[in-house]
C-alpha positions as a printed Julia matrix, in Angstrom:
296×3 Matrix{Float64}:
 46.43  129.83  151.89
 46.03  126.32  151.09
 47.67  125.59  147.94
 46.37  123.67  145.18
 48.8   124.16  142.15
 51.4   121.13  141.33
 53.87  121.5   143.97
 57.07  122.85  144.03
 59.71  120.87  146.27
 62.07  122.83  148.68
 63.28  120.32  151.38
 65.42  123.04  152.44
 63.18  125.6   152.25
 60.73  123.75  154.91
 63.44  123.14  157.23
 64.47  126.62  157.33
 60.64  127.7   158.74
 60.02  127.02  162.82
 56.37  125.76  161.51
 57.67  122.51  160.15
 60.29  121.97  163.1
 58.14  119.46  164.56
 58.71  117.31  160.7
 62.18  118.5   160.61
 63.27  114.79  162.11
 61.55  113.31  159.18
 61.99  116.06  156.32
 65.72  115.5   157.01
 65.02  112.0   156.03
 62.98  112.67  152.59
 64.6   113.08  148.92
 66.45  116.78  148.26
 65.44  116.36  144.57
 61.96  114.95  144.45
 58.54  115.34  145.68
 58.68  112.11  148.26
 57.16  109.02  146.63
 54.81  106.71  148.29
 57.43  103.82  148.64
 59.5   106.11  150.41
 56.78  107.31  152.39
 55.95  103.72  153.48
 59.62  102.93  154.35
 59.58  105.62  157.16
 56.08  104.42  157.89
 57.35  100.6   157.91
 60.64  101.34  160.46
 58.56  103.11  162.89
 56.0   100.01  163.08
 52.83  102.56  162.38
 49.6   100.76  162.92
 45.87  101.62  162.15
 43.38  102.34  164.82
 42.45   98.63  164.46
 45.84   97.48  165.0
 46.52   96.86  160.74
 49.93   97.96  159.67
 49.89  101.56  157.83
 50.06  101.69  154.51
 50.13  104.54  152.0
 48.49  103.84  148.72
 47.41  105.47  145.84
 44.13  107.39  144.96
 43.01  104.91  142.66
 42.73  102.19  144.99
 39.75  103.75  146.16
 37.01  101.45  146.8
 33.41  102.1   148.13
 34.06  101.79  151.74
 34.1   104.68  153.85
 38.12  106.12  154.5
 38.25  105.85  158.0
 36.79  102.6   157.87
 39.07  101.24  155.74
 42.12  102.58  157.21
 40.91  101.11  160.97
 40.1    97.36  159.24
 43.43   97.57  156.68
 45.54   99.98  157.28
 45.12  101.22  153.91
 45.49  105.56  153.63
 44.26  106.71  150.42
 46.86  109.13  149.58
 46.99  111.46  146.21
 50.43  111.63  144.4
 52.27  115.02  144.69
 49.92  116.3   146.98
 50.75  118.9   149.9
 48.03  118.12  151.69
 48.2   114.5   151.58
 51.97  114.22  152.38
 51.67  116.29  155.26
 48.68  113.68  156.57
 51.47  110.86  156.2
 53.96  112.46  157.84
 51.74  113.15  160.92
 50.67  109.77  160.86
 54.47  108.64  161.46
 55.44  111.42  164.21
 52.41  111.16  166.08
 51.25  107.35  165.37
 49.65  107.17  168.63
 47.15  110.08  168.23
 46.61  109.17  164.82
 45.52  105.9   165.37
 43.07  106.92  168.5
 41.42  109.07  166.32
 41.03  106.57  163.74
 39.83  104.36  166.54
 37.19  106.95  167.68
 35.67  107.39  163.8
 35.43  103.88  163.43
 33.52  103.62  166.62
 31.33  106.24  166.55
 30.61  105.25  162.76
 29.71  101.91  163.93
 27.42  103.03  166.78
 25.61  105.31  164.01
 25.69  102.72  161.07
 22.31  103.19  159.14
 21.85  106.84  160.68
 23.5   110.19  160.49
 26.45  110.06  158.59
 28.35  112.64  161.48
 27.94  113.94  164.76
 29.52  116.03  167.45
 32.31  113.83  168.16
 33.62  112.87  164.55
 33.21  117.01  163.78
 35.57  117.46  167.03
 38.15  114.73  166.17
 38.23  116.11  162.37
 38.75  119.57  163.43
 41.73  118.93  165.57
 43.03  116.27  162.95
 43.09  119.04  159.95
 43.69  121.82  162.61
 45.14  120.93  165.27
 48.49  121.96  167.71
 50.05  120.87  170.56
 51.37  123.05  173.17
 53.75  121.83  175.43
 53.92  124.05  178.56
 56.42  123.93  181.57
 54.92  127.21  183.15
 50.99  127.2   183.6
 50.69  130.51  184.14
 51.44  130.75  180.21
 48.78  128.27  179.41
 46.28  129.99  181.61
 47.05  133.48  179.5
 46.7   131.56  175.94
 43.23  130.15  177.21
 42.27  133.53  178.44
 43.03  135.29  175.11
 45.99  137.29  176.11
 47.58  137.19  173.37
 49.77  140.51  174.04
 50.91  139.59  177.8
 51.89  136.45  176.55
 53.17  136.56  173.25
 54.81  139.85  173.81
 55.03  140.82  177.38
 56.45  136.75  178.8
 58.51  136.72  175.16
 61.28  134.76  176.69
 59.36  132.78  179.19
 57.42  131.61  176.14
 60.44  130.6   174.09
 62.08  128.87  176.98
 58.95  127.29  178.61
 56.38  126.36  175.9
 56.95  124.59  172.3
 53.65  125.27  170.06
 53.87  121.44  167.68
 51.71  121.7   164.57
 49.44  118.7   164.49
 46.83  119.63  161.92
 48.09  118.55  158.35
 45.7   121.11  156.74
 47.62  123.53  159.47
 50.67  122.5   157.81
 49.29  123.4   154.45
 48.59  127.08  155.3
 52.18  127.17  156.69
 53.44  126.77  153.19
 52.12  129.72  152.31
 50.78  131.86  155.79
 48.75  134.81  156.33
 46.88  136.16  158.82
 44.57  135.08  160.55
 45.51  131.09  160.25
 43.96  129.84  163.81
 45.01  126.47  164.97
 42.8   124.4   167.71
 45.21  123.74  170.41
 45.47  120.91  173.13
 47.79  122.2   175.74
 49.95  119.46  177.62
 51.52  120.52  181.08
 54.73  119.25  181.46
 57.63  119.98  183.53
 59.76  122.21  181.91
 62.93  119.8   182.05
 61.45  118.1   179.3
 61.73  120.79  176.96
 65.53  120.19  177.3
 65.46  116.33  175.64
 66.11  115.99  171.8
 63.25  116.42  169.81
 62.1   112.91  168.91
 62.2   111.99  172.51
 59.87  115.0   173.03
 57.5   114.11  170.09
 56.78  110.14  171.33
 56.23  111.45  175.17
 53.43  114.55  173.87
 52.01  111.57  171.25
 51.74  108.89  174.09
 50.24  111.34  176.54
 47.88  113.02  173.95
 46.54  109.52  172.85
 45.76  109.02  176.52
 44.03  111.74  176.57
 42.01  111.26  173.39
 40.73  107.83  174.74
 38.56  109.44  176.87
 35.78  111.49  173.84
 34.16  113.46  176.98
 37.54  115.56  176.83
 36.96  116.5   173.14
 33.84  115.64  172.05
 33.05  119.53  170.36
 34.47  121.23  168.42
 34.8   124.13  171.19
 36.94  122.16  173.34
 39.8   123.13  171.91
 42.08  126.56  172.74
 42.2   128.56  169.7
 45.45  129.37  168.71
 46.58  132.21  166.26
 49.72  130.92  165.12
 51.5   133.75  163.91
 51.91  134.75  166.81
 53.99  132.38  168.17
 57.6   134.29  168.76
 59.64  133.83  165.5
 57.06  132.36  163.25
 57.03  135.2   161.08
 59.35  138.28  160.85
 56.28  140.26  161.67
 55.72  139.63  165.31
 58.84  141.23  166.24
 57.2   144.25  166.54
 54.67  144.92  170.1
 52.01  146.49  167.56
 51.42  143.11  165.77
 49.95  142.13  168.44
 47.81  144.73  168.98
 45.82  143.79  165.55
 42.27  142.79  166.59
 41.53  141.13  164.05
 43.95  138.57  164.22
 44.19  138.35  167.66
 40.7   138.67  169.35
 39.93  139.1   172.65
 37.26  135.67  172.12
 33.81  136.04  173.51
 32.94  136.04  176.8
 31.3   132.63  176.6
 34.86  131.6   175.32
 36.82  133.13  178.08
 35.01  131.83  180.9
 35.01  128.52  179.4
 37.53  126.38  180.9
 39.47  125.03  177.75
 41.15  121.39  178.17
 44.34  120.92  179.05
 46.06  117.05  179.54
 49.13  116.61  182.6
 51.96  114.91  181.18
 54.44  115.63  184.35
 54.89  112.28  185.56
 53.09  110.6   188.49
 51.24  107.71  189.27
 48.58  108.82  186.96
 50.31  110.24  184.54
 48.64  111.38  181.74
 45.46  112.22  183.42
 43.38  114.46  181.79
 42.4   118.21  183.44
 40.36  120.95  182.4
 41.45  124.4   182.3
 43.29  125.78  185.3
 42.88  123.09  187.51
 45.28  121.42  189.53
């Protein structure tokens, strides 16, 4: 579960777990001795050029430069994230931020807007609950073979987790987004369900180094994302049971994990039939146009 107690640092020990692969490139980069600092935070932030959703440079400060304006707000107008010292949860938010600053900053975009067009009314709505959930919760799955994607939106988990095994580790990469996601991971259990965007791509791409891989899915995903009619509820999104991904835990070797109910459920019939969204990255003249389930 999430933890709360002061936190231990292990660089090492989060760059031996495939859940914090997709932060390995910047984990690498943190202190071996020390629970990263804001400064050093902000360095990384500064060499990557990170910008708010309004276009303000990103900045990491400290909890106590909290003011009265609303967070999003202030990060879109200043580029200032509110961001607690030696906290999991908070760190994990910042490193997002620089491996995805695309995404990040078109879902800033989208809270500021939709908190303008509802200034003086309700506080929330459908499409600030939808752009939370996938910013706490969400993954990316990059997948060269559609006929995997079409099994994860169709809740079968055992036919593809177990039975296309190796077409799964050679034609899909499963990129925790989520920084409350990456939380859990520190300490997993059962259960933990991610809200997944899958992202077709040919599987070539799979084959480029990892940071190449990471600013292609974050440019096509903030495409995606500038559209709200793609994800504007919360049950847009392909729930994910991320154990289950092959490797992720020691457990899942076995063919009998998967046949625990309980953690991986068969979704209602509402859920199956629902065609979940999925974004094309494979390049074309249109590239990074948005489709919904199995369409072509």
């Amino acid at each position: 579960m999430a933890t709360t107690t002061e936190p231990d640092w292990d660089r090492w020990q989060l760059l031996g777990s495939p859940m914090f692969a997709t932060l390995a490139p910047l984990i690498e980069r943190l202190p071996e001795d020390h629970f990263p600092t804001l400064a050093e935070l902000n360095r990384l932030c500064e060499e990557r050029e990170v910008v708010s959703g309004g276009g303000e440079p990103l900045e990491f400060v400290p909890q106590e430069a909290k003011t009265g304006e609303p967070y999003e707000k202030r990060v879109f107008a200043y580029g200032k994230v509110l961001t607690r010292n030696r906290n999991w949860h908070d760190l994990f938010n910042a490193l997002v931020w620089i491996s995805f600053p695309r995404t990040k900053a078109a879902l800033n975009r989208h809270h500021y807007r939709e908190m303008q067009a509802r200034e003086g009314g309700e506080a929330r709505g459908p499409v600030r609950d939808a752009l939370t959930l996938f910013d706490e919760s969400g993954v990316i799955v990059a997948a060269g073979d559609s006929e995997l994607a079409q099994l994860l939106t169709g809740f079968q988990w055992k036919d593809l987790f177990w039975n296309r095994r190796e077409d799964v580790v050679r034609n899909m990469r499963f990129h925790l987004f989520g920084h409350a996601l990456y939380e859990k991971a520190l300490a997993p259990y059962k259960g933990i369900t991610g809200k997944s965007v899958i992202i077709d791509i040919a599987a070539k791409e799979l084959e480029r180094p990892l940071p190449q891989q990471l600013a292609a899915l974050d440019a096509h995903l903030a495409r995606t994302f500038t559209d709200l009619r793609s994800f504007g509820a919360t049950d847009d999104y392909a729930p994910l049971p991320i154990l289950g991904v092959p490797g992720w835990t020691a457990e899942n070797e076995s063919e009998r994990y998967y046949e625990d109910t309980q953690q991986f459920r068969p979704g209602r019939a509402r859920e199956r039939e629902k065609p979940q969204q999925r974004a094309d990255a494979n390049p074309r003249p249109d590239a990074g146009h948005k489709r919904k389930g199995r369409n072509k």
